[in-house]
LUMSE-802720 format. One line per 3 residues: number of its first residue (from 1); their letters; for each residue z negated, x negated, y of N, C-alpha, C. Coordinates in steps of 0.02 Angstrom, whole numbers. Layout:
! residues N
NUM	A	Z:X:Y:Z:X:Y:Z:X:Y  ...
//
This chain:
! residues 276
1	XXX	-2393:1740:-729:-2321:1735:-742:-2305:1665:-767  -2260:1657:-833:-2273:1592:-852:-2225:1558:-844  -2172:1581:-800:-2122:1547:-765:-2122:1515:-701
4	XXX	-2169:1533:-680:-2199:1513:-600:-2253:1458:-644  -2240:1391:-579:-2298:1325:-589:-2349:1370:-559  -2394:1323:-574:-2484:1318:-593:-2501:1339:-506
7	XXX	-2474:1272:-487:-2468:1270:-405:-2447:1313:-380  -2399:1369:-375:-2380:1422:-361:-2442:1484:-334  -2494:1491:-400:-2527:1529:-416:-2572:1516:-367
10	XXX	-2581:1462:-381:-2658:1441:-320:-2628:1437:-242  -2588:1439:-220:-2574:1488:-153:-2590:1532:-133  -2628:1534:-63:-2634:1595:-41:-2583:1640:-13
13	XXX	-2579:1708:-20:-2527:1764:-10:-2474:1719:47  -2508:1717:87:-2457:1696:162:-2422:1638:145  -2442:1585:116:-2392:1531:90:-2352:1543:33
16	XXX	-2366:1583:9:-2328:1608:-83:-2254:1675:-42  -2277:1701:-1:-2217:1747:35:-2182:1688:82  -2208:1660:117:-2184:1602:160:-2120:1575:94
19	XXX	-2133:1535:66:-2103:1504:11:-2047:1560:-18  -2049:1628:-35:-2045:1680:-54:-1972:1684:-18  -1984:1701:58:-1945:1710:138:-1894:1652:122
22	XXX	-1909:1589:121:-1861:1523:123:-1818:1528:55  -1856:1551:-11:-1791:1571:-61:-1723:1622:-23  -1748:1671:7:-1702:1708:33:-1667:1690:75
25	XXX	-1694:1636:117:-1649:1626:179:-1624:1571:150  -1635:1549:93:-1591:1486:46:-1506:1523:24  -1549:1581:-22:-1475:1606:-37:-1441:1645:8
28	XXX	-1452:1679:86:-1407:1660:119:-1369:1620:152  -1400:1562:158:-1368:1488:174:-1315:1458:96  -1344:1496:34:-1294:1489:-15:-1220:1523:-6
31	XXX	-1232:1585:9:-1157:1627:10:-1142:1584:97  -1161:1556:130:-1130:1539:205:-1072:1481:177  -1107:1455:133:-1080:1389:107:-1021:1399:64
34	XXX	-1013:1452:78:-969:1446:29:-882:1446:74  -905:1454:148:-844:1414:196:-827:1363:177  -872:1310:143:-853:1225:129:-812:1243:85
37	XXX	-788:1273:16:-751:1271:-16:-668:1313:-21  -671:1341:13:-620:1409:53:-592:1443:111  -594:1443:108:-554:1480:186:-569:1572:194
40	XXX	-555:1593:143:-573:1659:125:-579:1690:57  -620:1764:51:-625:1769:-15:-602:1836:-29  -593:1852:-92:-534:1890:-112:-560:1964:-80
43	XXX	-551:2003:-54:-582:2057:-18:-607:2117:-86  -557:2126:-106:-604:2170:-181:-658:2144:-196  -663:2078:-218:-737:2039:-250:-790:2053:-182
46	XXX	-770:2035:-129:-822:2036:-76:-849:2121:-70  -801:2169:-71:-818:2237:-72:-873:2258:-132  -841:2206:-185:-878:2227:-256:-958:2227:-238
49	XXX	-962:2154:-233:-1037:2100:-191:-1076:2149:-156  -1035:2175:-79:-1083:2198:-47:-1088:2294:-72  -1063:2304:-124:-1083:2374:-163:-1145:2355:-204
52	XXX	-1137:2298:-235:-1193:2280:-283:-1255:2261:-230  -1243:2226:-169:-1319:2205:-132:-1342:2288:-115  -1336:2331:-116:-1342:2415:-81:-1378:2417:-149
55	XXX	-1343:2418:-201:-1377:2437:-255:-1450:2403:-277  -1439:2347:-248:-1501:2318:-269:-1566:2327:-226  -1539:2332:-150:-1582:2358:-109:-1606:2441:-108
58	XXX	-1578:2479:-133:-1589:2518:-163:-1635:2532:-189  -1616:2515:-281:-1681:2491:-324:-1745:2460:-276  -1731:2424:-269:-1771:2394:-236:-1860:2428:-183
61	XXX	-1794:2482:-144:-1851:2512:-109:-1888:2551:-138  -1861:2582:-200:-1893:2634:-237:-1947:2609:-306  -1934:2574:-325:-1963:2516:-389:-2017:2505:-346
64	XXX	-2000:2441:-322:-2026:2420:-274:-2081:2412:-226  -2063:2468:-189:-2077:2484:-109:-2143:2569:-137  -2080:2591:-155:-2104:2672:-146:-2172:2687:-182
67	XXX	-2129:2668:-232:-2183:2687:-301:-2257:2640:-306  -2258:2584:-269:-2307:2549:-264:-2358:2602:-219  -2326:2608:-132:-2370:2611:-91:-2393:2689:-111
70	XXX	-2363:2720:-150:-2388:2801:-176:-2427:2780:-220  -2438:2735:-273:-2491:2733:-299:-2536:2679:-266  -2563:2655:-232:-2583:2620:-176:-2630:2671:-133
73	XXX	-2581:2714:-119:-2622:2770:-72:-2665:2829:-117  -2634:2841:-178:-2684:2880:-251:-2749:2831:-232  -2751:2752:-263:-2788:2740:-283:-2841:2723:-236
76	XXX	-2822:2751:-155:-2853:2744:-110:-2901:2815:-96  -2875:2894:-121:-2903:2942:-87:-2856:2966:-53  -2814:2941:-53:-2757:2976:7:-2708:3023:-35
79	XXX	-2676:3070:-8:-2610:3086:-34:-2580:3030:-56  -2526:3023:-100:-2484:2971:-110:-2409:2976:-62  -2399:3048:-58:-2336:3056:-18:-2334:3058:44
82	XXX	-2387:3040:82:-2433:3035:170:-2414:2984:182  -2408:2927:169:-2408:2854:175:-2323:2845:175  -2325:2851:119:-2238:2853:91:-2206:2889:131
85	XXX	-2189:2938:158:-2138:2996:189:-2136:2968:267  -2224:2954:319:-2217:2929:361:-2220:2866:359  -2212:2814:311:-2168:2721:337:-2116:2743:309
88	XXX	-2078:2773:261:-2029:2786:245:-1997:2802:324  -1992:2851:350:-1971:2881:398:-1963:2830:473  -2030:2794:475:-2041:2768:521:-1997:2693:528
91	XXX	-1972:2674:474:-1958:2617:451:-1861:2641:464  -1845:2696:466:-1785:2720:482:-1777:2709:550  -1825:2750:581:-1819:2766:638:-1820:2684:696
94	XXX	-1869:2637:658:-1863:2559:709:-1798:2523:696  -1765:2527:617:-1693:2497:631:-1641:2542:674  -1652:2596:690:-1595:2645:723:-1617:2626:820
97	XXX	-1695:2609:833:-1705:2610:876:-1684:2527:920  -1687:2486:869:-1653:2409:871:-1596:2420:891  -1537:2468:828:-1470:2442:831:-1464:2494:907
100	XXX	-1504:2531:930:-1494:2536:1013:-1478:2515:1059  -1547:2466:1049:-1551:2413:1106:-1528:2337:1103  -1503:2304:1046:-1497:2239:1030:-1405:2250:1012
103	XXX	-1384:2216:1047:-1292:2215:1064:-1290:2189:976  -1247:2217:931:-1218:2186:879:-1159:2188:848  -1122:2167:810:-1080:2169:757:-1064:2188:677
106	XXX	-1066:2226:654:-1062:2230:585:-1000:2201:543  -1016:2159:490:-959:2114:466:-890:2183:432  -831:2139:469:-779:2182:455:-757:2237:507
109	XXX	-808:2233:561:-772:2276:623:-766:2242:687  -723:2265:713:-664:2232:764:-741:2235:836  -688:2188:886:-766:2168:934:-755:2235:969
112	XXX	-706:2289:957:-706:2341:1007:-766:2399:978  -798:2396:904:-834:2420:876:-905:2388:889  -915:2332:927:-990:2321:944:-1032:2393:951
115	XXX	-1077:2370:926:-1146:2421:951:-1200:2403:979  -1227:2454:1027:-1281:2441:1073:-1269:2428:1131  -1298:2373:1185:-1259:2377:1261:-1206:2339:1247
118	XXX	-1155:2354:1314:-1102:2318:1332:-1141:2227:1348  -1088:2181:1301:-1122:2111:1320:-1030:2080:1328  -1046:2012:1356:-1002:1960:1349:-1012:1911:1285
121	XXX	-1075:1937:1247:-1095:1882:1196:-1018:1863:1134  -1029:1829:1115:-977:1826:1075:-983:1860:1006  -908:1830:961:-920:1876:902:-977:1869:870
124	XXX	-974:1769:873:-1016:1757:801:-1081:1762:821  -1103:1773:895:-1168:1793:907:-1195:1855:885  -1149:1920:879:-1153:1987:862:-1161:1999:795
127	XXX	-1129:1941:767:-1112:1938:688:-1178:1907:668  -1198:1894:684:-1269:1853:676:-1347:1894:692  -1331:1947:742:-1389:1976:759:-1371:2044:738
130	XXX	-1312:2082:691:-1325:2129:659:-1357:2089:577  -1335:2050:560:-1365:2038:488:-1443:2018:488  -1458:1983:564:-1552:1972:567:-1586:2035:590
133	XXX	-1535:2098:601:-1579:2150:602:-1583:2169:543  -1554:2159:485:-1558:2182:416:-1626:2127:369  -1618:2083:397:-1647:2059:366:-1739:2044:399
136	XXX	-1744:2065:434:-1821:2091:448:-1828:2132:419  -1837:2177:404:-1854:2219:326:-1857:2201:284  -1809:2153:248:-1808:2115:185:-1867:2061:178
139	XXX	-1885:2052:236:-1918:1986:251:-2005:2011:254  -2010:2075:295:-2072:2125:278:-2086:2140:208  -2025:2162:170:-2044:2172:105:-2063:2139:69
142	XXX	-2035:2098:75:-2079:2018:20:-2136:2003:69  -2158:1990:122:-2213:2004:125:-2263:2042:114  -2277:2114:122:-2314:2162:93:-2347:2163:19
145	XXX	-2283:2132:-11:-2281:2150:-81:-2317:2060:-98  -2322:2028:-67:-2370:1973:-84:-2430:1989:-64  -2424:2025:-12:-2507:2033:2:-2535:2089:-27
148	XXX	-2490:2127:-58:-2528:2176:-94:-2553:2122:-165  -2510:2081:-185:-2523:2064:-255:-2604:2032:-248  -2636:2026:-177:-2697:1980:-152:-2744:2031:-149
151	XXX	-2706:2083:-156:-2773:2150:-166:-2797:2187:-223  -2896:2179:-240:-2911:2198:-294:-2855:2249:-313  -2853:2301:-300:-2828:2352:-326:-2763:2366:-354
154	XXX	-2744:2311:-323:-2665:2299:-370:-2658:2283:-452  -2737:2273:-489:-2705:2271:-549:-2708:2339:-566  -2728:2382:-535:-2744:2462:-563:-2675:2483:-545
157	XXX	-2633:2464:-499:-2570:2504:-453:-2499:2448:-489  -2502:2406:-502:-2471:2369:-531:-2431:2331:-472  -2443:2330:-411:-2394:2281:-372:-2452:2204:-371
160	XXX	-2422:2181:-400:-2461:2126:-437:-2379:2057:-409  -2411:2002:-429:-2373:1940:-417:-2283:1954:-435  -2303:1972:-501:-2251:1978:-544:-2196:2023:-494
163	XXX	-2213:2079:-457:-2179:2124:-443:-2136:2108:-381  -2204:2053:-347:-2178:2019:-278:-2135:1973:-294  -2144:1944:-331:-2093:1882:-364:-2037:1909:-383
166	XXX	-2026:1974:-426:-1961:1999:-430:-1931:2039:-375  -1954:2056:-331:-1932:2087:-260:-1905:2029:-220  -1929:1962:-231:-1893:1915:-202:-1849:1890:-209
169	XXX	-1832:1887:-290:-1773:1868:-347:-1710:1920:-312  -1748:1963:-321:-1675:2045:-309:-1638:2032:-229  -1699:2010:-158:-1660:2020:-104:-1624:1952:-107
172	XXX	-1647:1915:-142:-1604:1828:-122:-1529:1860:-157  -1554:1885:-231:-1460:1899:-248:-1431:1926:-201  -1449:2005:-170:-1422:2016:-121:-1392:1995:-50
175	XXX	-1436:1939:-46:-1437:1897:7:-1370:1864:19  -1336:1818:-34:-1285:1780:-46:-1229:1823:-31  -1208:1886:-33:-1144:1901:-24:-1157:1926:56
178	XXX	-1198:1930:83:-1203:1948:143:-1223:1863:190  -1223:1809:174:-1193:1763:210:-1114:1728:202  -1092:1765:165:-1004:1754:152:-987:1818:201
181	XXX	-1034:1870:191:-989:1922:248:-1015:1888:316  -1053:1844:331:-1058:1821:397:-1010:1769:415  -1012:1730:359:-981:1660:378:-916:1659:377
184	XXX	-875:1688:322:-809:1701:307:-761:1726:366  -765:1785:401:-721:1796:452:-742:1738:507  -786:1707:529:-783:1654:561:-753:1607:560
187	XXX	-736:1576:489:-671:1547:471:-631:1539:479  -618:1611:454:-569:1655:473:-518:1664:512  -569:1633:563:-533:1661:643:-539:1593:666
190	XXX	-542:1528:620:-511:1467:639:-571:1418:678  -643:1462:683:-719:1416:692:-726:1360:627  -743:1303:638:-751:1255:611:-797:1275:542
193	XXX	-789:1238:471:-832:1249:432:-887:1240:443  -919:1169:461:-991:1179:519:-1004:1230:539  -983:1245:584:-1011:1305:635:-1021:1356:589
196	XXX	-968:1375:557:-957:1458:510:-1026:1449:450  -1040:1374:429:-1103:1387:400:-1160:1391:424  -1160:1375:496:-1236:1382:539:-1223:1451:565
199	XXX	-1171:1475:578:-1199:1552:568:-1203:1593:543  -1182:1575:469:-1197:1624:430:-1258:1608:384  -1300:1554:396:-1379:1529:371:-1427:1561:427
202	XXX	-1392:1585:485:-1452:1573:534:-1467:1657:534  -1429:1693:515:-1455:1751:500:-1536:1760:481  -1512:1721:403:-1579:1724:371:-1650:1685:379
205	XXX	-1643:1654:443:-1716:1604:453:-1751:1639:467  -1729:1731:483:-1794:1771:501:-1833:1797:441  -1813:1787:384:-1838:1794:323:-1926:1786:298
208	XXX	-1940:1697:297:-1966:1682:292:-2042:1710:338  -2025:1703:429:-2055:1727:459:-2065:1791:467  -2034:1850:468:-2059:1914:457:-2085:1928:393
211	XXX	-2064:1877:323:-2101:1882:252:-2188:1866:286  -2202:1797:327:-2266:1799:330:-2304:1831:374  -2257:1877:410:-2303:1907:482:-2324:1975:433
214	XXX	-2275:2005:378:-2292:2061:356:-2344:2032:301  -2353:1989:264:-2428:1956:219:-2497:1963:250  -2472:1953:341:-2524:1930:360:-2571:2004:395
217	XXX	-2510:2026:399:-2539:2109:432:-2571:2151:386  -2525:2168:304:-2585:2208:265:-2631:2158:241  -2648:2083:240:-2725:2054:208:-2768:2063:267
220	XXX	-2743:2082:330:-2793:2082:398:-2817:2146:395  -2780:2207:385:-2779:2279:373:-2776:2292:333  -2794:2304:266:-2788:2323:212:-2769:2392:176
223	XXX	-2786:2451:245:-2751:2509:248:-2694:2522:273  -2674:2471:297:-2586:2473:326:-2540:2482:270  -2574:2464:200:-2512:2424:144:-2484:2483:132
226	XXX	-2509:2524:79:-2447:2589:83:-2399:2610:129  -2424:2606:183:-2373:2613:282:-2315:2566:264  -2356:2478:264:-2298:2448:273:-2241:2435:223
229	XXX	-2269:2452:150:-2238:2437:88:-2179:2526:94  -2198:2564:111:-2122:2604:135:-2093:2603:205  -2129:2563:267:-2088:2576:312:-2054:2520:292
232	XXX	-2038:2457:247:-2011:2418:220:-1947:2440:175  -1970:2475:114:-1926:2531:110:-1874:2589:135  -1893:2608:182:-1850:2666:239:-1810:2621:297
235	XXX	-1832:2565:317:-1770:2525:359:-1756:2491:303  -1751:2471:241:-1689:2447:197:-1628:2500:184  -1680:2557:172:-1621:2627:156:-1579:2641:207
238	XXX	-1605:2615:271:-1575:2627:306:-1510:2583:340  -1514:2529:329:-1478:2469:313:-1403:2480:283  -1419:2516:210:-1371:2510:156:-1340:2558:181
241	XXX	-1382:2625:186:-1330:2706:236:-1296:2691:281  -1297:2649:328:-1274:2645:370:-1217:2593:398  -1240:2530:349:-1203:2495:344:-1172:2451:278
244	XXX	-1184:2448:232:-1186:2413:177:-1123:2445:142  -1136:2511:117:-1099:2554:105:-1054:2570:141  -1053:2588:198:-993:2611:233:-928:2515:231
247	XXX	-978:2482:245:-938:2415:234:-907:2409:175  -936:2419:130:-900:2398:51:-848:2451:43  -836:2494:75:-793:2553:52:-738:2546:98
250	XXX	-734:2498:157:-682:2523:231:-622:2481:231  -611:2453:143:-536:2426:124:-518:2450:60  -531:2531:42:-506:2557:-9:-517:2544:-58
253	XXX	-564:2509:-67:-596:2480:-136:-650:2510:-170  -648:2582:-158:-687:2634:-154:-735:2615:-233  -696:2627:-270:-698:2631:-363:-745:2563:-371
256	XXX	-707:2499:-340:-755:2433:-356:-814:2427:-336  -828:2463:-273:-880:2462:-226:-929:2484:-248  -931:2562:-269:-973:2599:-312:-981:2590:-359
259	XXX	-937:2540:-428:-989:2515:-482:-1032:2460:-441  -982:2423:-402:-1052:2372:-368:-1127:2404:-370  -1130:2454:-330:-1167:2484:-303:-1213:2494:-411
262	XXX	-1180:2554:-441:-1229:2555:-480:-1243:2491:-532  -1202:2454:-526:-1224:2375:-542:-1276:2353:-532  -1282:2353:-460:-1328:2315:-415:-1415:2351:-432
265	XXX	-1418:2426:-434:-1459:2472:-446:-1492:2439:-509  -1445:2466:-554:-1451:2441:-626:-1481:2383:-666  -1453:2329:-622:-1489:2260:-612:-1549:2244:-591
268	XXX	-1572:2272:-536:-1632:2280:-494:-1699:2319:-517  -1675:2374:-575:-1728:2401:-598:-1730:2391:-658  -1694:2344:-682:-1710:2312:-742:-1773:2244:-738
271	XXX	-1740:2226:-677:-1791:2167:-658:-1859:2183:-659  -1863:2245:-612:-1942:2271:-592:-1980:2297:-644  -1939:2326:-689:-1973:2368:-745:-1984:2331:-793
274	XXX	-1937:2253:-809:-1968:2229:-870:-2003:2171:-824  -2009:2144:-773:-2037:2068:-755:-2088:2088:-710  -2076:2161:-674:-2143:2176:-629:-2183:2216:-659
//
């Protein structure tokens, strides 16, 4: 890739996703920051934003995620849709089994809408540990997809550097409007600009580290990668169903939301198809 330094290249997988993880948890510390200049942001544009991050996560899982670990598992002997259907599935089923057990908040609902156990924690604690459950998946995915690019067989399957590198490009965009949906009602509600930007950065420090725990699991296992490259996939999908979408739509901004959304798509598989 001749946009990436020299130095880049000569990294091994786990430091190149490491690096990878910290772009992402950069540009959510970008949209947090954006308390320093505002107070609040126009709610259509923010609806627009988080239609377009759905869309891109989206694309994303399917470009991406899907279509890699199905040909991954071809070029292994396996079914291609064995691998795919169960991390797909399985990857649903651990964010549903989280937002169980881990007390949270989703940006834009009132503290009487917490989910999971009854806590005393506060908002911006809730507000903080629904967006780092989103973002362990995001943070698996760019891992996987670096450590696949470390495996012979990726020039035959095509999840190659290029693809990991643009899977990282796509969640950081996405990334940015989902630390304004953290940081912004914190504001909001009259928390200091300080504070409203440390919690809406601290979301994403899980980025980096679940980017290298998932590098480090398919170069140790090498038959995990199809598994983990859709159960990476299926808790993103599951992310956007459940929350992304229902968020961008729950101030009538129905129409803006959904070009977001095929914006965001649109964008995302343009990336993959011409740069991955």
């Amino acid at each position: 890739m001749p946009f990436l330094p020299s130095w880049f290249h000569s990294l091994s997988p786990l430091y190149q996703s490491l690096l990878a993880g910290c772009f992402t948890w950069g540009m959510t510390a970008l949209g947090a920051a954006v308390v320093f200049v505002t107070r609040s942001v126009n709610r259509r544009l923010l609806d627009s934003m988080m239609g377009f991050a759905a869309g891109v996560m989206i694309a994303a899982s399917f470009w991406s995620l899907l279509v890699p670990a199905i040909d991954l598992s071809e070029a292994q002997g396996i079914p291609g849709w064995i691998p795919a259907a169960v991390g797909f599935l399985l990857g649903g089923v651990f964010l549903r089994v989280a937002d169980g057990v881990l007390p949270h908040l989703h940006p834009g609902a009132r503290m009487a809408e917490a989910e999971g156990p009854s806590t005393s924690w506060r908002r911006a604690t809730l507000l903080v540990l629904a967006i780092t459950l989103h973002n362990i998946p995001e943070g698996l995915a760019v891992g996987v997809t670096f450590g696949a690019a470390a495996l012979p067989i990726e020039v035959a399957t095509g999840a190659g550097l290029a693809a990991a590198v643009t899977l990282a490009v796509g969640i950081g965009l996405q990334n940015f409007p989902e630390g304004i949906a953290v940081a912004m009602p914190l504001r909001g509600a009259g928390i200091s600009r300080g504070r409203s930007f440390w919690y809406g950065q601290l979301s994403g420090i899980v980025e980096p580290i679940s980017a290298a725990l998932g590098a480090a699991a398919v170069l140790g296992i090498r038959p995990l990668l199809p598994y983990a490259l859709a159960f990476a996939a299926g808790a993103m999908i599951y992310v956007v169903v459940e929350e992304l979408i229902p968020e961008s739509q729950r101030h009538d901004n129905t129409d803006l939301a959904t070009l977001g959304v095929m914006t965001g798509f649109a964008v995302m598989m343009v990336m993959d198809v011409a740069l991955g």
